[in-house]
C-alpha angles and dihedrals in degrees: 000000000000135000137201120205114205114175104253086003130116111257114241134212139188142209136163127172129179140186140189080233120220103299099047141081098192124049113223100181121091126195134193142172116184133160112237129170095252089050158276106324120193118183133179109182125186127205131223107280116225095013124112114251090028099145087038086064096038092054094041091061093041086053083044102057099037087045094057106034094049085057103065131074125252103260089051105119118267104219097049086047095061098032081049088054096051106050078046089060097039087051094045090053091041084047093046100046098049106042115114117291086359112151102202098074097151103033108135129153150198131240145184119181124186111195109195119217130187133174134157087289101046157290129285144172133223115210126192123165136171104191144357096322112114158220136192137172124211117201127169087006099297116101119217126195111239100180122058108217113252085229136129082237093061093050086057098054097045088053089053096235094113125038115224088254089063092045097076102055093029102131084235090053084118095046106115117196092194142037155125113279108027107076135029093242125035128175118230116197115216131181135180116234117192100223123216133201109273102035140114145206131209131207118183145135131244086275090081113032100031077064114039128046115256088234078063098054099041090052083055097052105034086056109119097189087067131079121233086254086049100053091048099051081042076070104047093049086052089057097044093047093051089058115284093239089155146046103262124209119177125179113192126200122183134182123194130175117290119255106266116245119242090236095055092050098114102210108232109261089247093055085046097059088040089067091047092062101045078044092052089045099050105042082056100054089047089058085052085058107049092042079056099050084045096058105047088048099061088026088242093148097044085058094050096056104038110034126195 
């Protein structure tokens, strides 16, 4: 878990977790949270399952992205940082796959990356995504989904000729229309997103929500007994419990209220009033003192008590 603490700002913490899952030997997702200049940057990337050099491609775009955003300053522009990094990331697996005697010729991934800005005005997250992988955002208790899956399924959806119901057991539920690897030029979608104390987002592969209902999964995150750690081990023990059938890769980002200040606690009015009167008391008695000092020093008392 990490924390950033802006001045009026909410404090933010971080948590990811990610597992080969119960099937599979090898783990193809790849997970990563580091602090840049130009922001928090959160990434889950999930390799190509079933193709050879899965996990090559899943930890080359995470390099990809966290090499060249921690590069840039941090006035560089967010959204060109992230659609640079991607098309990094899509021409280093090309590069890779198709180099001579290479054995990964069809690795590939997905990816979806939140970088997280304050500043004294707000806070605010960057998402990009290519792919199924996915991102949500849960405010007020209720969890939206802010990315739409780059999937035939999805297509599918979008067109009406399937319900949600029929998506998850479709026989194209895998197809991707969309990811790094595959093609010399991939769109990434990115969208800002201004951030409040109290919410959370959500990174994760399909290991965790093609699995586990997203009800599940709100109830999860919109816990506040839980830490963020705790939240995010809670779903992987969802995934895992309904089976693990995938590699699972979760980022978590939580913001809770800033600390208050010393000098913004507003005392209650009785208190208040409570100190006026002990104020009141004591600057009276400290009148009483100095008449008193007064008068012993020019023996004005001591005339007036005994006169010629």
């Amino acid at each position: 878990m990490k924390e950033i603490p802006i001045p009026n700002q909410p404090v933010v913490t971080f948590a990811e977790v990610t597992d080969p899952g119960t099937l599979r030997k090898e783990n193809q997702d790849s997970v990563l949270q580091i602090r840049t200049a130009l922001g928090d940057l959160s990434i889950v990337a999930d390799g190509m399952g079933g193709y050879e050099g899965g996990a090559v491609a899943s930890r080359m775009v995470v390099a990809s992205f966290s090499e060249h955003l921690a590069s840039l300053g941090a006035n560089y522009p967010a959204d060109s940082a992230i659609r640079e990094a991607s098309a990094l990331a899509n021409g280093n697996i090309l590069a890779s796959a198709n180099a001579p005697g290479s054995s990964h010729r069809r690795m590939g991934s997905t990816v979806v990356v939140a970088l997280v800005q304050q500043d004294a005005l707000e806070t605010r997250a960057w998402i990009g995504h290519v792919g199924d992988s996915r991102a949500y955002l849960v405010r007020g208790g209720l969890m939206s989904r802010l990315t739409n899956d780059h999937s035939q399924v999805q297509l599918l959806l979008a067109s009406n000729l399937i319900t949600p119901e029929e998506a998850g057991s479709h026989p194209d539920a895998s197809v991707l229309t969309r990811c790094l690897g595959h093609h010399p030029a991939v769109e990434i979608d990115i969208e800002a997103v201004v951030l409040a104390a109290g919410d959370t987002l959500l990174l994760c592969s399909d290991g965790l929500w093609g699995y586990v209902a997203e009800e599940d999964i709100e109830t999860v995150a919109a816990n506040p007994n839980l830490t963020v750690d705790g939240a995010a081990r809670a779903m992987l023990d969802l995934a895992l419990a309904a089976g693990g059938h995938d590699n699972i890769g979760i980022e978590l980002v939580r913001l809770s209220a800033p600390p208050v200040a010393a000098s913004s606690v507003v005392t209650p009015p009785r208190q208040r009033r409570k100190f006026g009167v002990l104020a009141i008391w004591l600057l009276s008695l400290a009148g009483l003192g100095a008449l008193a000092n007064f008068a012993m020093t020019h023996h004005w008392l001591d005339t007036l008590l005994h006169p010629h």
